[in-house]
C-alpha positions in Angstrom: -2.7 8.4 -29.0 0.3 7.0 -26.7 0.4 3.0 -27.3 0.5 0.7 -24.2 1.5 -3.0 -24.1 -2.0 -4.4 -23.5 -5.3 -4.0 -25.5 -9.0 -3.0 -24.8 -9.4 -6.8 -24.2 -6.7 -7.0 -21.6 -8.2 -4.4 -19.4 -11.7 -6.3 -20.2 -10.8 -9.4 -18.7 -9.6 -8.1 -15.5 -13.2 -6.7 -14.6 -14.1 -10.4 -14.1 -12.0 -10.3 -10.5 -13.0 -8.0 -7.8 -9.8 -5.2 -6.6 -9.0 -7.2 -3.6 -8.2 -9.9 -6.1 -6.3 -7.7 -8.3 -4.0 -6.2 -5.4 -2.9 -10.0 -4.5 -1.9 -10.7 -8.0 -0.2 -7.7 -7.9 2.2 -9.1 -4.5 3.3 -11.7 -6.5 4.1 -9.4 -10.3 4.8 -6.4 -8.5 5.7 -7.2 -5.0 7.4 -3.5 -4.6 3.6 -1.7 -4.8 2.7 -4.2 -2.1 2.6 -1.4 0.4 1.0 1.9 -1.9 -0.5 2.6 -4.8 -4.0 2.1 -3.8 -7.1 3.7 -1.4 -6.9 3.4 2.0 -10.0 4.8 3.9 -13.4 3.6 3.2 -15.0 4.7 0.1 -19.2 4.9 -0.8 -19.5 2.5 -3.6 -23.0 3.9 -5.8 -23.6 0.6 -6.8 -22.2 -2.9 -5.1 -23.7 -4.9 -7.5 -21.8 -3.3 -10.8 -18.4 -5.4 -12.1 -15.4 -3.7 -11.4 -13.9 -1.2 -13.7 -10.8 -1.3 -15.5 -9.3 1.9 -17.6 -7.1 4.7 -18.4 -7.1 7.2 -15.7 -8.3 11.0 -16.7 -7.2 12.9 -14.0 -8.4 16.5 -12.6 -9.1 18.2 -9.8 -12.4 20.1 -8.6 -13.5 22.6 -5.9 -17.0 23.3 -4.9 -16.9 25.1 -1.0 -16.2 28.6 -2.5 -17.0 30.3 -6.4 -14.0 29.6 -8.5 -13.7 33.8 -8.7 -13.7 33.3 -13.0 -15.9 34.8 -15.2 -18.7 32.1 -16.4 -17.3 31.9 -19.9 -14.0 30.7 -18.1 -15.6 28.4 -16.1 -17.4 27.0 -19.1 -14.7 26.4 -21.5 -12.1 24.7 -18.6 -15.7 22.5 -17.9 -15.5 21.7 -22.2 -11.7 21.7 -22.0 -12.1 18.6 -19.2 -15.2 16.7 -21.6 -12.5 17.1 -24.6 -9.5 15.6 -22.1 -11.9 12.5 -21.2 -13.0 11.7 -24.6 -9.4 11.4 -26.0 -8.8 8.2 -25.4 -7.9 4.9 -28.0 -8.9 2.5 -24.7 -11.4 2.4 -22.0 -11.0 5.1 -19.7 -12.0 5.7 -15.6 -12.1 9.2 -14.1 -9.9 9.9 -11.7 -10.9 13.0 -9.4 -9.4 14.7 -7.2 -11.7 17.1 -4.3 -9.0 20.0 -3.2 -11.4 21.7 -1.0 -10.3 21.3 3.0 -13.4 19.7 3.2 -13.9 17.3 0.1 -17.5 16.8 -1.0 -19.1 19.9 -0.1 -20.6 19.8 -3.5 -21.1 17.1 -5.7 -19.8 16.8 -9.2 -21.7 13.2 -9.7 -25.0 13.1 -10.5 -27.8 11.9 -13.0 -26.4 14.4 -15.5 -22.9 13.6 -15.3 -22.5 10.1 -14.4 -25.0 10.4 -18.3 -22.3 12.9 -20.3 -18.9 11.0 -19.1 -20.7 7.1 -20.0 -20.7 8.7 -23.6 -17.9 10.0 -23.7 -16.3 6.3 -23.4 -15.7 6.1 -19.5 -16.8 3.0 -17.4 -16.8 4.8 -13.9 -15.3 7.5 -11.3 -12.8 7.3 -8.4 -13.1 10.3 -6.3 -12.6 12.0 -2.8 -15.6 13.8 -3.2 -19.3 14.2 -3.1 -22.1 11.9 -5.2 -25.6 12.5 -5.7 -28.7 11.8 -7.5 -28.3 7.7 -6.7 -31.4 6.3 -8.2 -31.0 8.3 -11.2 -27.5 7.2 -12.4 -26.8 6.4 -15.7 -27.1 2.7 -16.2 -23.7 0.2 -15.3 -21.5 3.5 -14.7 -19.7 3.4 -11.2 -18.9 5.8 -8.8 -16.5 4.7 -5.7 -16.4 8.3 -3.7 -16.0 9.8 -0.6 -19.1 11.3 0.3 -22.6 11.1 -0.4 -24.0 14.6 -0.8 -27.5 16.3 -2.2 -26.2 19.6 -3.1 -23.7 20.7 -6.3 -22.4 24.0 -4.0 -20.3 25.6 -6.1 -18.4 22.7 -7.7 -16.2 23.5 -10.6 -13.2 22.3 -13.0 -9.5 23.4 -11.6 -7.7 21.5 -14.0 -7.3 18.4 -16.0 -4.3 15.7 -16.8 -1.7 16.2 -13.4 -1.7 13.7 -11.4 -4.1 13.4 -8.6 -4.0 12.0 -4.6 -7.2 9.7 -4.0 -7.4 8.4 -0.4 -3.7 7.4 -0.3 -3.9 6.6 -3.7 -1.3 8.5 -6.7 -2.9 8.4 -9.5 -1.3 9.6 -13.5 -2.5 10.4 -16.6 -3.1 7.1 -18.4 -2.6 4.5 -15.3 -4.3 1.5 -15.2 -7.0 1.8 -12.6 -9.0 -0.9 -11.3 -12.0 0.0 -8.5 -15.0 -1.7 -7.0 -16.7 -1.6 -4.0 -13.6 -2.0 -1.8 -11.8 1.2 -3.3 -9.0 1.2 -6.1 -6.1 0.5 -7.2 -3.2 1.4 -9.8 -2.2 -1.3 -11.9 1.4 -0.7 -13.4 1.0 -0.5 -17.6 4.5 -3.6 -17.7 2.2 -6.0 -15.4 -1.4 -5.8 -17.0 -1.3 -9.4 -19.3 0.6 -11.2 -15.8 -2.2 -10.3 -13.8 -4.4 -13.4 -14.9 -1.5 -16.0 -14.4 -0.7 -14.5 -10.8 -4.7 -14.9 -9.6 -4.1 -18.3 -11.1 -1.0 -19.1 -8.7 -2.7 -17.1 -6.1 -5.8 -19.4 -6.1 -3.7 -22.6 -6.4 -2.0 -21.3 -3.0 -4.8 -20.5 -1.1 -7.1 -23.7 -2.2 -4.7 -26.2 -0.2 -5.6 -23.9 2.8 -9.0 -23.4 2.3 -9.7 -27.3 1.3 -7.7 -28.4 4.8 -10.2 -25.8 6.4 -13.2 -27.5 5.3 -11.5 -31.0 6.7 -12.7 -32.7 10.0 -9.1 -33.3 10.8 -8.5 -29.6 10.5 -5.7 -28.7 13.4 -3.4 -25.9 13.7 -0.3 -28.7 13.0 -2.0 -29.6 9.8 -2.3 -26.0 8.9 1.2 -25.4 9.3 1.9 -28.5 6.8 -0.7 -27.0 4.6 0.9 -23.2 4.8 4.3 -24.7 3.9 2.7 -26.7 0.9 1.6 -23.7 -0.6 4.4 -21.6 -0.1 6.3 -24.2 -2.3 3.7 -23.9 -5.2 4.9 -21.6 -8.1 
């Protein structure tokens, strides 16, 4: 397993901040991914009410508008081949997966059955483009952020496992950090996972002079400008 300079406890703590919060720390630690590197449509969120997730990416790709055209015993060891990819990993993990069909989500790969098989094999949640189903019969806390809802599977199948992937604007790797609630997702570079709690820390000292002078009676765009110059001289 590859080591990475943060711990199963590092990626815990960051599901206490929802992804919008995570993208502002990520201005100030890595102020070059301040314009990509995470979704950009509107995704279906299976369940607002579920913390964010925080993992390893497992990649792969699917198709479900057409038969894949291989044999069943194909098809059924590239499915195995992708539950064998997923569970090797030393750290939690989040599936990242990729819809290649023209249309995405003409069949759905989530359901009760597999939202079930990947919470045991160790991951917290999907990212996808496509299709998810079956929403009152999920397994319990894992999260789907997706394109589509759908009811049917079609003919949704495996392509591949491990490349990297295109989700809604977002590039995702093998083994990036992702981080996804119900706004959408976003990649977390592996150098700048332990600064993210000091950056929301800055970031909230920066915004609370505004936000305080908002709630004032004396509240005037002249006193906002003072206040906006305060925080920009916090660090």
């Amino acid at each position: 397993m590859a080591e990475h300079p943060f711990t199963a406890e590092d990626l815990e703590a960051l599901r206490q901040w929802d992804t919008p919060t995570i993208c502002n720390a990520l201005e100030f630690v890595a102020p070059s991914r301040r314009g990509h590197g995470f979704t950009v449509r509107p995704m279906v969120c299976a369940d607002p009410k579920l913390p964010p997730i925080c993992g390893l990416a497992r990649t792969g790709t699917i198709r479900a508008a057409q038969p894949s055209g291989r044999p069943k015993d194909q098809d059924r060891a590239i499915r195995i081949g992708w539950y064998e990819y997923v569970e090797r990993a030393s750290l939690p993990t989040v599936v990242v997966l990729q819809d290649l069909d023209d249309t995405p989500g003409v069949g759905a790969f989530w359901g009760e059955v597999h939202t079930a098989v990947h919470k045991a094999l160790g991951a917290q949640g999907c990212v996808t483009n496509g299709s998810i189903r079956d929403l009152d019969m999920l397994a319990p806390g894992f999260q789907l952020v997706a394109g589509v809802v759908n009811p049917s599977h079609a003919y949704v199948h495996m392509v591949a496992c491990g490349q990297e992937v295109t989700i809604h604007g977002m590039h995702v790797a093998h083994e990036d950090v992702i981080h996804a609630d119900r706004h959408g997702a976003v990649v977390i570079p592996h150098d700048v996972v332990r600064l993210i709690p000091a950056a929301i820390e800055l970031g909230a000292r920066k915004e609370k002079v505004i936000l305080d002078l908002c709630k004032s009676p004396d509240f005037s765009a002249a006193k906002l400008a003072e206040a906006i110059a305060r925080a920009d001289d916090i660090h």
